[in-house]
N, C-alpha and C positions, 0 to 999 in steps of 0.2 A: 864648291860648297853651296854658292848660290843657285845654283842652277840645281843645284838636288835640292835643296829648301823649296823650288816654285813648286818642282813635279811632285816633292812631295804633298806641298801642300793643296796641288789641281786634286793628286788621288784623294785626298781627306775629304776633301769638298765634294769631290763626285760622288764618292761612297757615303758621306750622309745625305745627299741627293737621295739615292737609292734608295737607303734606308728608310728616308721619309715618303717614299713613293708607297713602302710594301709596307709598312707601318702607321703610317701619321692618317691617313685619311681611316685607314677602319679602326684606329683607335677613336677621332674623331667622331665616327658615326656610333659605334657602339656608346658613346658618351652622351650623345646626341638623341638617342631613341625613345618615341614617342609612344607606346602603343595602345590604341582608342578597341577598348571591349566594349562591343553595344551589340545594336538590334537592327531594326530596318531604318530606324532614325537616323545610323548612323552608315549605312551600307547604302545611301544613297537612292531609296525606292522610288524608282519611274524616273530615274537618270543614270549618268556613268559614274564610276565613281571617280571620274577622274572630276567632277563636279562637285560632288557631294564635300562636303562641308569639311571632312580630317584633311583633305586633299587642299585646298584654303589655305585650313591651317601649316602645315607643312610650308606653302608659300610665305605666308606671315612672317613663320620664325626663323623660315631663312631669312628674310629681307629685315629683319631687327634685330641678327646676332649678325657679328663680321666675320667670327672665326669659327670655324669648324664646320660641321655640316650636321644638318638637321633633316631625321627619315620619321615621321609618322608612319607608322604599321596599321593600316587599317584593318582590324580581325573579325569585325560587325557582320554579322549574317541575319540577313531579314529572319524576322521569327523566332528568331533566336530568347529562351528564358534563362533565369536565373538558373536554373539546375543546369543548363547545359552549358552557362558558363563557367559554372562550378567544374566542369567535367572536361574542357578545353582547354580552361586559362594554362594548369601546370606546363604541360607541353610549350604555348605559346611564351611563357615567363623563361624558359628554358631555351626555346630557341634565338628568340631575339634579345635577351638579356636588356631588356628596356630601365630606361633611369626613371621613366613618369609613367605611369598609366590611368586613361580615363575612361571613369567604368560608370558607364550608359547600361544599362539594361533593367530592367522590371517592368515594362510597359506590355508584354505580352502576358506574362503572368497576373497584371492585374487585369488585364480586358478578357482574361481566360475566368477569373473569379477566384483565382489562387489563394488559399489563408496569407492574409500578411503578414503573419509571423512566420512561416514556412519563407516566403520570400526574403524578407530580414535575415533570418538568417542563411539563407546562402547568399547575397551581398556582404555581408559579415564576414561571412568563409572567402569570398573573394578577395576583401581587403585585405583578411588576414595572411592572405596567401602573396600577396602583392607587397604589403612590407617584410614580412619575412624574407622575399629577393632583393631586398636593398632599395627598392622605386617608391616612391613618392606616389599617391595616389590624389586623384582628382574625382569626388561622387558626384554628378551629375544627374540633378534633381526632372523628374518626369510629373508629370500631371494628367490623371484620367478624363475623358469626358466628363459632365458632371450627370448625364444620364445615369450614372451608376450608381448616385445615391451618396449623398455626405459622408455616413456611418461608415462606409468601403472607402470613398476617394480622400477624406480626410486625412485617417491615420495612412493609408499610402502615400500620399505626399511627402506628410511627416516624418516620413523611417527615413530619409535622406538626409535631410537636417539631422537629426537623434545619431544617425551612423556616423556622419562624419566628425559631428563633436565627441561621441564616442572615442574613434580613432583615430582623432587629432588633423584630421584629412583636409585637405582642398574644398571644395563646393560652390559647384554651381547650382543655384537653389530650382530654376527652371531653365531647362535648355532650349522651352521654346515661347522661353520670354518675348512678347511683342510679333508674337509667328502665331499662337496656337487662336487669337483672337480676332485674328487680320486671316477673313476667308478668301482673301485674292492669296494671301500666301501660302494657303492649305490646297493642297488637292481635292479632288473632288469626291474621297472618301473622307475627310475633315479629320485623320486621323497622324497624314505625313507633310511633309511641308516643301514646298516646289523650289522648285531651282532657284528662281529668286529671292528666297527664304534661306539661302544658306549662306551669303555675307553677313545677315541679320544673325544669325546661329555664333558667329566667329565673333563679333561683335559680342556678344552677351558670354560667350566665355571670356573673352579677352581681357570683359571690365573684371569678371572676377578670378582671375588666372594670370594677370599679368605680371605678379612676382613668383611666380608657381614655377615657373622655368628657371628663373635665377637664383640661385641661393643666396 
């Protein structure tokens, strides 16, 4: 009887072995998923993205959770405006079933001269599409040139802040707080910000995102 009590109890043990081999880690990661909707801010322009800044992060929040595993989804395509995130996201909410999403984009739309209420709301449609899947959303605030004039860069700014107290959201008010004025840290189109610029970038989410991950 003893001796069927061990084997039984090696088979018990091996089999939730298993089990936890084909279940524990993609429950894990699907729990774990990050997914960053942006633009060329965030697709890493004039580097790899294995540099670029969501890739950081990813590092970060492994090295400050112990359990589980943590996959940022970088979805960012330079160029990329608000109408064509509108036209992406479902798919992308659908595939990777993410818990958090941070949504970067409107800087091509305003440098294009876009109405900003045209913009507004498709950021709007975005969020609303993003709580609707269950994730937590994080608006991450952009700032134009000031060549374009108060009257346009002002209320753009502003629709960041107004959205996310809107829909009770996350926010990072400027994503390239302490980058966008610091021109060793811009490229030399003053519009994207250099490899050295992107601990800086993790940093300025980090102070305001740092309970955004834990419930």
């Amino acid at each position: 009887m003893r001796q069927f009590f061990k084997i039984f109890t090696f088979y018990f043990a091996t089999l939730a072995g298993v089990a936890s081999l084909i279940w524990g880690p993609a429950t894990w990661a699907k729990e774990h998923t990050v997914l960053v909707m942006g633009d060329s801010l965030s697709a890493g322009y004039g580097m790899s993205l294995e540099q670029a800044w969501p890739s950081l992060l990813q590092d970060k929040l492994r090295a400050s959770q112990t359990e589980g595993q943590w996959q940022v989804i970088n979805a960012s395509v330079s160029g990329e405006t608000t109408q064509g995130g509108v036209r992406r996201l479902p798919a992308l909410l659908e595939k990777f079933e993410p818990q958090w999403v941070l949504l970067e984009l409107g800087a091509n739309d305003g440098l294009r001269g876009y109405p900003i209420a045209k913009i507004t709301a498709n950021l709007a449609a975005m969020i609303e599409q993003i709580q609707r899947s269950g994730a937590k959303v994080a608006v991450l605030g952009i700032q134009l040139p000031p060549n374009y004039g108060a009257r346009y860069t002002g209320p753009f700014f502003a629709q960041y802040e107004a959205l996310s107290k809107q829909y009770n959201t996350a926010l990072v008010p400027f994503l390239l707080e302490n980058v966008a004025v610091d021109s060793e840290l811009m490229q030399a189109d003053g519009l994207h910000p250099t490899l050295s610029a992107q601990p800086i970038i993790i940093e300025n989410l980090w102070r305001h995102l740092a309970n955004f991950w834990y419930p």
